[in-house]
FIMITOR-483527 format. One line per 5 residues: number of its first residue (from 0); their letters; for each residue x, y, z of N, C-alpha, C, O, CB. Coordinates in pm, 1 decimal. Atoms other than C-alpha are relative to their C-alpha. Glycine has a CB too. Layout:
NUM	a	X,Y,Z,X,Y,Z,X,Y,Z,X,Y,Z,X,Y,Z; ... $
//
This chain:
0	xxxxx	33.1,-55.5,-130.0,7555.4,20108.6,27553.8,24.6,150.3,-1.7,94.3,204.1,-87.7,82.2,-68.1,111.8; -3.0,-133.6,11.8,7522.2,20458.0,27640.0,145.8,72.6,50.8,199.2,-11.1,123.6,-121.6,47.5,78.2; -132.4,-18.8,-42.1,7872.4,20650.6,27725.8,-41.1,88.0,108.2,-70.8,206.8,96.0,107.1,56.8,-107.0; 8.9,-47.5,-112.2,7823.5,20702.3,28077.2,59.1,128.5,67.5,25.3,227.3,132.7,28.4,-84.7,50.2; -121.8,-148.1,-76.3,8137.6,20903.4,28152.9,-17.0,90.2,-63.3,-4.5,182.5,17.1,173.0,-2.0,-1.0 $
5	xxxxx	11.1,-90.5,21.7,8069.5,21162.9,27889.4,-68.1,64.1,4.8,-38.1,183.5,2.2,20.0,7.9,-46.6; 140.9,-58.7,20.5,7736.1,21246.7,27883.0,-19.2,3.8,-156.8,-43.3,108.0,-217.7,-16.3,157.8,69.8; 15.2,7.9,123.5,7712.6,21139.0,27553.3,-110.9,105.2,-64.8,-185.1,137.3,28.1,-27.2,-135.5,-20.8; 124.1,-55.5,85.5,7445.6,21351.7,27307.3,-31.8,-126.4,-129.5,48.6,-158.7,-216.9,51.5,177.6,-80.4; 28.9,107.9,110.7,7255.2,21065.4,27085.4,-138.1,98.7,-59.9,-222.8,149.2,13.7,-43.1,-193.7,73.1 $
10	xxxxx	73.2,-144.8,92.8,7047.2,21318.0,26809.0,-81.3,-140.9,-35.8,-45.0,-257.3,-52.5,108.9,129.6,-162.2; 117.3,101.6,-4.3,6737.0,21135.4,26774.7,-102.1,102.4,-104.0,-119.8,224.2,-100.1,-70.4,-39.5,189.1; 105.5,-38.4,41.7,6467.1,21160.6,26528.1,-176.0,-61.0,33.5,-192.9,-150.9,115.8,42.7,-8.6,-118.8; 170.0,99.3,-36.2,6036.3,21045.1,26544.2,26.9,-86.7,-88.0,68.3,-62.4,-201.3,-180.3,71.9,-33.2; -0.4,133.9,73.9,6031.8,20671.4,26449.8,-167.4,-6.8,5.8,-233.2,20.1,106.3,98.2,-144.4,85.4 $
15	xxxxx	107.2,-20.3,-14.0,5699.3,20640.8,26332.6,-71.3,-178.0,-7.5,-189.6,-211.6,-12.4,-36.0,118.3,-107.6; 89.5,105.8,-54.7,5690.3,20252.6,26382.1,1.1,-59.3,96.9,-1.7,-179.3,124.1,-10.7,-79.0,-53.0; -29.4,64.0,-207.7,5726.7,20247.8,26759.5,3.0,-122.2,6.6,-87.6,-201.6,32.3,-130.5,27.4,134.3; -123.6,142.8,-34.5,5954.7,19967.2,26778.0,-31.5,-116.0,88.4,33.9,-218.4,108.2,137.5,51.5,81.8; 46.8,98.0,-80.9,5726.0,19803.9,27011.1,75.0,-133.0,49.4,126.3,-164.5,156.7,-101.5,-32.6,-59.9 $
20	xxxxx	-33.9,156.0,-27.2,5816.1,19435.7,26936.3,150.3,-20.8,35.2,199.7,-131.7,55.6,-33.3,-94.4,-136.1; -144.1,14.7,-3.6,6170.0,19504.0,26979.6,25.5,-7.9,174.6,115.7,-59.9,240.1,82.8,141.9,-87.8; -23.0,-20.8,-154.0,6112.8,19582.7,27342.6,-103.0,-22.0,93.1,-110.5,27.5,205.5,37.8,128.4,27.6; 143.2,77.8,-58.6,5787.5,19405.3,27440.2,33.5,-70.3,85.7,-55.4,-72.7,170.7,-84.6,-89.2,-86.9; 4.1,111.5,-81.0,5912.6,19152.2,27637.6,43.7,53.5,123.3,-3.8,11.3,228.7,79.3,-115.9,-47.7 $
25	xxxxx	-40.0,-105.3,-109.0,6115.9,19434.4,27866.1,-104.6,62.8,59.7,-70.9,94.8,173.7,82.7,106.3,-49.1; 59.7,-61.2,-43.4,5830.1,19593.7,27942.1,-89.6,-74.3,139.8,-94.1,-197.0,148.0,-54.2,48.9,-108.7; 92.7,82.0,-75.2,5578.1,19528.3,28264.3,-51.3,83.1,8.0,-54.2,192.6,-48.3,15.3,-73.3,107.7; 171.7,-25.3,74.3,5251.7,19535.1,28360.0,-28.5,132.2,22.5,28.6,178.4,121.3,-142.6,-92.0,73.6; 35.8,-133.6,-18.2,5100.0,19893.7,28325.2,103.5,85.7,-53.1,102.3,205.5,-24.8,-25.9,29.8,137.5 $
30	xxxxx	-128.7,-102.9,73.5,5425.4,20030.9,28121.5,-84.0,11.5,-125.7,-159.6,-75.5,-169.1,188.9,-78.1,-32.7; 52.4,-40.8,148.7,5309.3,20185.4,27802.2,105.6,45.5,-93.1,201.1,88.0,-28.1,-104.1,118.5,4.8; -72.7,-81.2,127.2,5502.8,20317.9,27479.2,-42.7,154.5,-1.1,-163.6,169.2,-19.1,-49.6,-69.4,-157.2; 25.0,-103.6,-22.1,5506.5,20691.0,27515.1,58.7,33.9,-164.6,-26.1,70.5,-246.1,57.8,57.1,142.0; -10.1,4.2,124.5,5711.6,20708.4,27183.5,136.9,-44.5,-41.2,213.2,-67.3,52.6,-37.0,118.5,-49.3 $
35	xxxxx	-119.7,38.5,38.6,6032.3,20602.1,26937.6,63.7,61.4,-53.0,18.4,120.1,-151.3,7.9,-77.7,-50.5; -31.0,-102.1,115.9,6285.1,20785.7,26812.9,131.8,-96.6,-24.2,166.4,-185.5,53.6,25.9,194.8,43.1; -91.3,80.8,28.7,6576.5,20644.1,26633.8,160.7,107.8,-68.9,169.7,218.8,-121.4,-85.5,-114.0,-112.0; -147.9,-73.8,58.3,6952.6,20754.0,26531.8,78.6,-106.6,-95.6,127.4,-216.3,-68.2,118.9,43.9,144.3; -101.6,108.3,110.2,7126.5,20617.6,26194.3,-67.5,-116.4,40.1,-183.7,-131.0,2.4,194.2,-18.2,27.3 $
40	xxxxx	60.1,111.7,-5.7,7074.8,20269.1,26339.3,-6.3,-54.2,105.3,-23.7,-175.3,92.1,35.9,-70.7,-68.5; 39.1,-11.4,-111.0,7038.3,20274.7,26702.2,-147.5,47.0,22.7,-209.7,105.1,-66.2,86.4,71.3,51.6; 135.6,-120.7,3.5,6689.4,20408.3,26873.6,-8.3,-20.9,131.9,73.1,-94.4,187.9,-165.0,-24.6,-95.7; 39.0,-23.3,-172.3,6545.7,20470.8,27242.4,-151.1,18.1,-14.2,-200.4,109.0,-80.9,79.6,158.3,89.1; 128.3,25.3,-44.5,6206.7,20386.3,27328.8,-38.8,53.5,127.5,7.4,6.0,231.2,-19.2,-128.6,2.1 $
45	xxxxx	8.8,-34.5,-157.7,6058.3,20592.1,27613.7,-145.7,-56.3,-35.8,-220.9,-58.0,-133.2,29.3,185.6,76.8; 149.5,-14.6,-22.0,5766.2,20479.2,27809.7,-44.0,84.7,87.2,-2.1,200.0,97.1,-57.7,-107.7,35.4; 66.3,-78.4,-130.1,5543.6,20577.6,28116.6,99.8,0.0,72.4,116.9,106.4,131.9,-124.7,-59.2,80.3; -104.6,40.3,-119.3,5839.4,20439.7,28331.4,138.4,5.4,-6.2,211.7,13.5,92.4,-13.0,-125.8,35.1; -128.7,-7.7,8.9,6143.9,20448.2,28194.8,33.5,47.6,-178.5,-43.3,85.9,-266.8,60.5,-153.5,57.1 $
50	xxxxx	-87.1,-54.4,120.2,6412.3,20526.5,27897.4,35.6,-145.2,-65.8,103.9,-201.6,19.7,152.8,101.1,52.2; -86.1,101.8,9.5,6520.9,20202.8,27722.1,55.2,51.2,-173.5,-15.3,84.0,-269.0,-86.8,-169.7,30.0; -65.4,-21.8,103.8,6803.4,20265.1,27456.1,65.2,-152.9,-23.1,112.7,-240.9,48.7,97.2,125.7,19.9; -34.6,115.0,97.0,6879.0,20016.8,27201.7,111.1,14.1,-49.8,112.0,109.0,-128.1,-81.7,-20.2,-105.5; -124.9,26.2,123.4,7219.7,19948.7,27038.6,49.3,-100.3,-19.2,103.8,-182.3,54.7,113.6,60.9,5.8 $
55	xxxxx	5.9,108.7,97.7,7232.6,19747.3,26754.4,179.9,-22.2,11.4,264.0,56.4,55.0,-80.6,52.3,-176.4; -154.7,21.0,-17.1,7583.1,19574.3,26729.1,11.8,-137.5,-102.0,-74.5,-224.4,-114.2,55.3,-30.7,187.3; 17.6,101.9,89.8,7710.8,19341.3,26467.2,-24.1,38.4,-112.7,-120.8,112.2,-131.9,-84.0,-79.6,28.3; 41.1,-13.8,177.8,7737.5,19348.0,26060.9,-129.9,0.6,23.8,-182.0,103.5,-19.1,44.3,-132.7,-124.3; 122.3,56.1,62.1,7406.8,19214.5,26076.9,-113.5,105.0,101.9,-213.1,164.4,60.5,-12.7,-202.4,21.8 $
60	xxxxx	84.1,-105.2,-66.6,7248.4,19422.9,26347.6,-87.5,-111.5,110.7,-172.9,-56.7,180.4,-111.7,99.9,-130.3; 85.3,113.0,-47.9,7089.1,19086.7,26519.2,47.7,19.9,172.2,-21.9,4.2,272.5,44.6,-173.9,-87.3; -39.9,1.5,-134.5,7296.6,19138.3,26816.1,-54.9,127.3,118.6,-1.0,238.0,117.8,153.2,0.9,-16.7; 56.2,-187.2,-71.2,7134.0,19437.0,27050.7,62.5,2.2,163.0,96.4,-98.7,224.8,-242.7,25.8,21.2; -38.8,19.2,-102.9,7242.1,19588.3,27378.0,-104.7,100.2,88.7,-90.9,222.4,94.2,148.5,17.7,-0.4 $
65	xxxxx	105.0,-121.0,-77.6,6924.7,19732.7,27613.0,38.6,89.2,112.5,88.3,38.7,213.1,-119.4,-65.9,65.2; -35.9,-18.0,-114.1,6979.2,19979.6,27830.4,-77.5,93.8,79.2,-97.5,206.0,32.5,116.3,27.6,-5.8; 129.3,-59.2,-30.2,6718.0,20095.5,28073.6,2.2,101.5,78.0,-4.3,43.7,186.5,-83.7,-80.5,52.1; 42.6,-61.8,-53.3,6683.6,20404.8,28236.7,-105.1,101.6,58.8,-150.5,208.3,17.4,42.9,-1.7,-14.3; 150.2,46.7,-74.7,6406.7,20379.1,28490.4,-39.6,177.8,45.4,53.8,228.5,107.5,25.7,-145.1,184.3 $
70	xxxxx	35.5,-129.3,-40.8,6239.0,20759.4,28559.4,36.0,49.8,136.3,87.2,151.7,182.6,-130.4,9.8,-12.9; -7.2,-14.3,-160.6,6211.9,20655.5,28923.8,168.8,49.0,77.4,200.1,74.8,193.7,-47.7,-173.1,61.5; -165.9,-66.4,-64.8,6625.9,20766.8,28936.5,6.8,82.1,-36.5,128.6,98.9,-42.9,135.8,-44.5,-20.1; -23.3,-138.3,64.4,6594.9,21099.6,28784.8,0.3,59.5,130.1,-83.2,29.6,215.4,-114.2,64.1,-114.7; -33.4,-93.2,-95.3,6731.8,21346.2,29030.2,-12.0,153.8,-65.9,-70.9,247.7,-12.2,146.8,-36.4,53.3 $
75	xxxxx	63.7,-130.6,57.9,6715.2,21633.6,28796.8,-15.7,-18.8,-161.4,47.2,-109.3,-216.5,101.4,139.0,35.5; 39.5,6.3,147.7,6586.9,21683.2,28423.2,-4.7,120.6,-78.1,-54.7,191.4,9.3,-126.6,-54.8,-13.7; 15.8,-95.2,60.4,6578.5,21964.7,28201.0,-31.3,-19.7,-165.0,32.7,-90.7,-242.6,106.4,68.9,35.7; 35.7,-14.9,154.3,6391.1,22045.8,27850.8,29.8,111.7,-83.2,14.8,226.9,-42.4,-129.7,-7.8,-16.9; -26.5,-151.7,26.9,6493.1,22279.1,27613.9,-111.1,-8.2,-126.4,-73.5,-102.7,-195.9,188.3,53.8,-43.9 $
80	xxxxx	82.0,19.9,87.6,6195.9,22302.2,27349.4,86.2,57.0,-185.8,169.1,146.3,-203.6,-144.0,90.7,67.8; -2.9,-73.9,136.1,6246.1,22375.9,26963.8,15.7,163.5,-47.4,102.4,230.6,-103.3,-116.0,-34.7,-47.7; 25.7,-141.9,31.0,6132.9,22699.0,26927.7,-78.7,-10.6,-118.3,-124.2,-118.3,-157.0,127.6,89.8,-20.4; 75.6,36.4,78.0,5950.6,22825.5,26637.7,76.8,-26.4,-155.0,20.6,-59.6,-259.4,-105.4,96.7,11.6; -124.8,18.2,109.9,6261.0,22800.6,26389.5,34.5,-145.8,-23.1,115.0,-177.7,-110.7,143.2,73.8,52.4 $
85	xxxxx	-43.4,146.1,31.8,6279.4,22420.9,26411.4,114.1,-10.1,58.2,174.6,-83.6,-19.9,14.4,-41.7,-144.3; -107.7,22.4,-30.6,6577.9,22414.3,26591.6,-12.7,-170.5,82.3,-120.5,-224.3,107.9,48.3,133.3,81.5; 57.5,93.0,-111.6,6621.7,22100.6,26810.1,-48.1,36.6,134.3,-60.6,141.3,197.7,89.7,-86.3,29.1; 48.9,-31.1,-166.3,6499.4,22025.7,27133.1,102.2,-106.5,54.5,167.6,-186.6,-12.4,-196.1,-39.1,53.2; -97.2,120.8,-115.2,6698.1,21810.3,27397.9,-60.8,-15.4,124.4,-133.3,61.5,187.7,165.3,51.0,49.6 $
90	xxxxx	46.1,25.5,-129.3,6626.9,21672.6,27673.0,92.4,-107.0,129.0,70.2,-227.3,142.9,-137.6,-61.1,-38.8; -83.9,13.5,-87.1,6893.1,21622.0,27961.1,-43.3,-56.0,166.7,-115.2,6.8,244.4,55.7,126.1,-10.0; 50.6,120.4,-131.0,6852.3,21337.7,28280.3,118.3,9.5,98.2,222.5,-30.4,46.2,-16.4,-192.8,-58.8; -120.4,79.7,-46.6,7105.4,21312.2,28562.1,-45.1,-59.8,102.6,-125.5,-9.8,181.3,124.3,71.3,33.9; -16.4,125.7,-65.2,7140.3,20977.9,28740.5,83.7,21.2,92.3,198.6,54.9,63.6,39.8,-105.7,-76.3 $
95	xxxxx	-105.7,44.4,-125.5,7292.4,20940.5,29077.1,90.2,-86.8,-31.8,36.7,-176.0,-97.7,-60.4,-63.9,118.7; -114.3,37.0,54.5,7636.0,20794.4,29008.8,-13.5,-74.1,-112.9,12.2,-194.0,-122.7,71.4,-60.4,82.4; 3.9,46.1,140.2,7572.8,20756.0,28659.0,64.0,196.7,-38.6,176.3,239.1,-65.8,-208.0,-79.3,-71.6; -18.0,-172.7,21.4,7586.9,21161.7,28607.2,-153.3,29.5,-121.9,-273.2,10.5,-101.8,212.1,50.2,-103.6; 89.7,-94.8,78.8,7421.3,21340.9,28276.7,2.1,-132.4,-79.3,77.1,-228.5,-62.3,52.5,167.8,-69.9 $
100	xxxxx	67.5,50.9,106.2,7257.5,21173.6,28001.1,-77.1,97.0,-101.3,-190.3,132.3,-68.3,-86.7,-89.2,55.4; 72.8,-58.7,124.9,7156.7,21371.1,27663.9,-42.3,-17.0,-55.2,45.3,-34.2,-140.0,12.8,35.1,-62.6; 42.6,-7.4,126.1,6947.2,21336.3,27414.1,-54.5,108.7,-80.9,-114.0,197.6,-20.0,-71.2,-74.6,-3.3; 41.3,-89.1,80.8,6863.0,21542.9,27110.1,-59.1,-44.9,-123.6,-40.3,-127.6,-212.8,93.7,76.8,-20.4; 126.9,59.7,125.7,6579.9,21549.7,26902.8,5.7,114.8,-138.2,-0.6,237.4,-128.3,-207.5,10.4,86.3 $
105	xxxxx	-7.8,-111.8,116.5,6603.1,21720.1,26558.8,-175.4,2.5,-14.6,-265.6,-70.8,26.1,107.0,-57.7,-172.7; 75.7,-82.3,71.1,6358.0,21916.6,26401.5,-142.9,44.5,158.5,-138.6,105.5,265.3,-60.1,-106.4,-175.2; 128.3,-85.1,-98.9,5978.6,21966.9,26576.9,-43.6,-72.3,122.3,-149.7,-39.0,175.3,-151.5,21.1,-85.6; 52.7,122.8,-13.1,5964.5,21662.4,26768.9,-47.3,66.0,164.3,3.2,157.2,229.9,118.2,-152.2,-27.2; 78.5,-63.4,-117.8,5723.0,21702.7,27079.3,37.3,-68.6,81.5,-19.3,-177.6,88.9,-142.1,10.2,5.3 $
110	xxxxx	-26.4,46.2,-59.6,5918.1,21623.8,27336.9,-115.6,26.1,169.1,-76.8,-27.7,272.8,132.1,25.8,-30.5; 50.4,-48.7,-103.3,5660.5,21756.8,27609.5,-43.3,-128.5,84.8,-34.0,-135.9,207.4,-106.6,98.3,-37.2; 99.8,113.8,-47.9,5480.9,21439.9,27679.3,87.1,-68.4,82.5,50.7,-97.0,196.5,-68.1,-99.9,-114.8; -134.7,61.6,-67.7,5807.3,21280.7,27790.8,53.3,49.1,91.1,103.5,-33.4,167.3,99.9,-11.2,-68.5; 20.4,-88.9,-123.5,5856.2,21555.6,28041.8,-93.7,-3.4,77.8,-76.8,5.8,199.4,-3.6,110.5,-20.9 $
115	xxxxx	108.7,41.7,-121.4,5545.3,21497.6,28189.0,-45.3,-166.9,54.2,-134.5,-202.1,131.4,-142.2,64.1,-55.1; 18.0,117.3,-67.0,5587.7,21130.0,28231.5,123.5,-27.0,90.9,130.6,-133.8,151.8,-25.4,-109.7,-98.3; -132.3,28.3,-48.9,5965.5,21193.3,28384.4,-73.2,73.6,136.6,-66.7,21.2,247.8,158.2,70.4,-90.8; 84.2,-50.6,-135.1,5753.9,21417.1,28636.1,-55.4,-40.9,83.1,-46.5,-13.0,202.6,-74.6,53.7,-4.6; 97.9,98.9,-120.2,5510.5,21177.8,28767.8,90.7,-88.5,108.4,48.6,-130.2,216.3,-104.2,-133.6,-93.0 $
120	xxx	-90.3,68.9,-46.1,5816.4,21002.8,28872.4,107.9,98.4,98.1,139.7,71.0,213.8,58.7,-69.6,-121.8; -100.0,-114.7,-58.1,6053.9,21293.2,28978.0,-55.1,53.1,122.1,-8.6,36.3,234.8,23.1,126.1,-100.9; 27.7,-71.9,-106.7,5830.0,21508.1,29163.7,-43.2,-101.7,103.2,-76.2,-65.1,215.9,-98.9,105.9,-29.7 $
//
């Protein structure tokens, strides 16, 4: 699960086999896969509608724990892009009594698209 109280940072890279089936059955109707990124052996699946982060648990990894955060609670968001140096980008959510939520994406990864689906919802 995600660490609520700190505002954890989970450094995320592009998973390039969008994890779909892992989180197919969570999804409803008219949600889409926007994209996957994964950490060591965790990952977070955003779609049109929401955030759902995955953590694997267990030697074996069989055990998972979903955890969904839905766009429609974003109160504020902020992107910080790459640049042209490759640096990361991040991209920061806060939840009404949840607080901040971080993620960080190494290298070029295009987080834009994901900003404009947290928008349709925000604004």
């Amino acid at each position: 699960m995600i660490d609520f109280e700190n505002g954890s940072i989970i450094k995320l890279h592009r998973d390039n086999t969008m994890r779909m089936r892992d989180v197919e059955e969570l999804l409803i109707d008219g949600e889409t896969v926007i994209g996957s990124f994964t950490s060591v052996r965790d990952y977070v699946v955003f779609t049109n509608k929401r955030i759902i982060a995955v953590n694997k648990q267990g030697v074996t990894g069989t055990r998972m724990d979903y955890t969904s955060l839905p766009f429609s609670r974003v109160v504020v968001f902020s992107i910080e892009t790459a640049g042209t140096l490759g640096y990361d980008s991040e991209l920061q959510l806060y939840f009404p009594n949840v607080g901040k939520v971080c993620f960080e994406f190494t290298g070029m990864s295009d987080i834009m698209e994901i900003g404009q689906a947290i928008s349709a919802y925000v604004l």
